[in-house]
N, C-alpha and C positions, 0 to 999 in steps of 0.2 A: 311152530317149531321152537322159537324161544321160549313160549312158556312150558313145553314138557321137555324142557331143558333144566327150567326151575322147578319143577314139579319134582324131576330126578334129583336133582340137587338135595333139594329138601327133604326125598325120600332116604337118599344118602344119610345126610345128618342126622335125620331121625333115629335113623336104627343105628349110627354111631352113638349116639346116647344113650338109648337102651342097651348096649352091649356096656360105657361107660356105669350106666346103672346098676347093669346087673352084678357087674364086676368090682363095685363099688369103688371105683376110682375118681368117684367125686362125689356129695352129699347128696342125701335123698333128696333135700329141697332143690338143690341145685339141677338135678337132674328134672325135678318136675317144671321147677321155672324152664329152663332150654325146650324141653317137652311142649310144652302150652306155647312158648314162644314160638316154635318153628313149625306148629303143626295150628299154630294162628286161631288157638281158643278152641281146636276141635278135642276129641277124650281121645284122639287116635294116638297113643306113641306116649299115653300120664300113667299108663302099668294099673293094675288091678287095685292097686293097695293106695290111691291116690284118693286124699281125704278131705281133698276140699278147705276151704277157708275154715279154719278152727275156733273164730268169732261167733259163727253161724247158731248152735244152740244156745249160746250165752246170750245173745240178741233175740232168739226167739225166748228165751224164757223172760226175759227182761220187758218184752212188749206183753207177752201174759198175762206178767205177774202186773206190771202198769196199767194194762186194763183190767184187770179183777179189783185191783186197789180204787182204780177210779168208779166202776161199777159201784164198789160196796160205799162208796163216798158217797156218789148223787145217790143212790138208795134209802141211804143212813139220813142223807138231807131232808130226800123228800118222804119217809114216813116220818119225821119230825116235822116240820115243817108247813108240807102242803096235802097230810091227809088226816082223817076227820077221824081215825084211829083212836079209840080210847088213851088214856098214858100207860095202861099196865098194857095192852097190844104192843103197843111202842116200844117199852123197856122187852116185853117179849121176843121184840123182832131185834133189838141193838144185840141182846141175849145171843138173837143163833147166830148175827155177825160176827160179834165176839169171840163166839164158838168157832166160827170159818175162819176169822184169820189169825185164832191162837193153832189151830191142827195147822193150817201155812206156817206160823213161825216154827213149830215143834220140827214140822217136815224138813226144810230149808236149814233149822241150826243142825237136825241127827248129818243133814249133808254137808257141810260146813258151806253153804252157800251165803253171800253178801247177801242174799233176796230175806233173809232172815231179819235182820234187821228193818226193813222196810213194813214186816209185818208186824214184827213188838212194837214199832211209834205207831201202828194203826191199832194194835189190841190196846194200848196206851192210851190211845183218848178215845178209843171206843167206850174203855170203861170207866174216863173221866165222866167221859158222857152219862153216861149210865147211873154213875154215882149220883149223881147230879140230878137224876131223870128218878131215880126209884126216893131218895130222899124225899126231892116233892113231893113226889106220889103216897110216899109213907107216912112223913110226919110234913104235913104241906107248912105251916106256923111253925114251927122248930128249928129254929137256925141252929140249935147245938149238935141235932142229929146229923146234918149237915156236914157240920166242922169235922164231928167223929168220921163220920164215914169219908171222907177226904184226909184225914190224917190216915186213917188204914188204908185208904186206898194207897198212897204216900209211903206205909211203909213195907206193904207187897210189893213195891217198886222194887226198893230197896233191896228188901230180900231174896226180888228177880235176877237185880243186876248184879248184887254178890253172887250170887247162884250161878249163875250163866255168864259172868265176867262182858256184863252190859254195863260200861261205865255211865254212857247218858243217864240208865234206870236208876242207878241210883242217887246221881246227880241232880235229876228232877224229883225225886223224893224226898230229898234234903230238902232242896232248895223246896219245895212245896210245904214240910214243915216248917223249915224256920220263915217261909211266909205267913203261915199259919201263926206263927207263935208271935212273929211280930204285928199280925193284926190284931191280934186277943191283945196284944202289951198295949196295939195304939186305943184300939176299942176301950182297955180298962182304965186306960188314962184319960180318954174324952171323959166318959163317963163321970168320973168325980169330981170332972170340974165342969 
């Protein structure tokens, strides 16, 4: 008896707030909160057009994009690292990384998404990497090839981060030439003495 007393009650309310809704005499949120509240988490009495936690895509993109990122990390590691890969396989394979997470940056910045960012610091030292890895590979005894090819890489930064108004990019470009320049200064000062 008592409880289809409150059952009625509730049923009451309910549709006193959907007529409040419909009528708009209080906020849509406010109508969906009262809705969920009295109808005790069921979809009964949250109207058609109720959207849910607005969080929800931005979290699932963000666990994605965090596992792609991680993916292409232990990946990058381990054909560096722990497989028997020639070095030009290797630069091969940093190559189509490169390639994956420069089309994620391009995709995420035309969307003006934060996930953007996350994928230029990864094409960033994917192709530190890479610099690093085809140098050896090229000129293995050549430290100058080296230096050049870290200085250009250094100043595509640069011209990334003007470009795309990515201050890190071109902050680490700087800073990665005048590191450049102040080891060539310390280098040519050991040197003569």
């Amino acid at each position: 008896m008592k409880g289809d007393f409150m059952d009625e009650r509730k049923r009451i309310i309910v549709n006193e707030i959907k007529k409040w809704q419909k009528n708009k005499l209080l906020p849509e949120t406010y109508c969906q909160f009262l809705l969920s509240l009295y109808s005790e988490g069921n979809n009964e009495g949250r109207g058609e057009n109720f959207k849910g936690n607005s969080y929800s895509p931005h979290i699932k993109k963000a666990i994605v994009s965090f596992a792609m990122i991680l993916i292409l990390f232990i990946t990058i590691l381990f054909v560096i690292y722990f497989t028997q890969f020639s070095p030009a396989s290797q630069v091969g394979v940093l190559v189509g990384f490169l390639g994956i997470s420069l089309i994620a940056a391009f995709y995420y910045n035309r969307h003006k998404s934060p996930f953007a960012h996350v994928y230029v610091i990864l094409s960033s030292f994917i192709s530190f990497i890479i610099t690093i890895a085809a140098a050896d590979l090229f000129f293995p005894d050549e430290s100058s090839y080296l230096a050049v090819a870290i200085v250009l890489l250094c100043l595509s930064w640069i011209v990334s981060g003007w470009r795309y108004r990515y201050h890190y990019l071109y902050i680490a470009g700087g800073t990665g030439i005048l590191l450049f320049i102040g080891l060539f200064l310390v280098d040519r000062i050991l040197f003569y003495y």
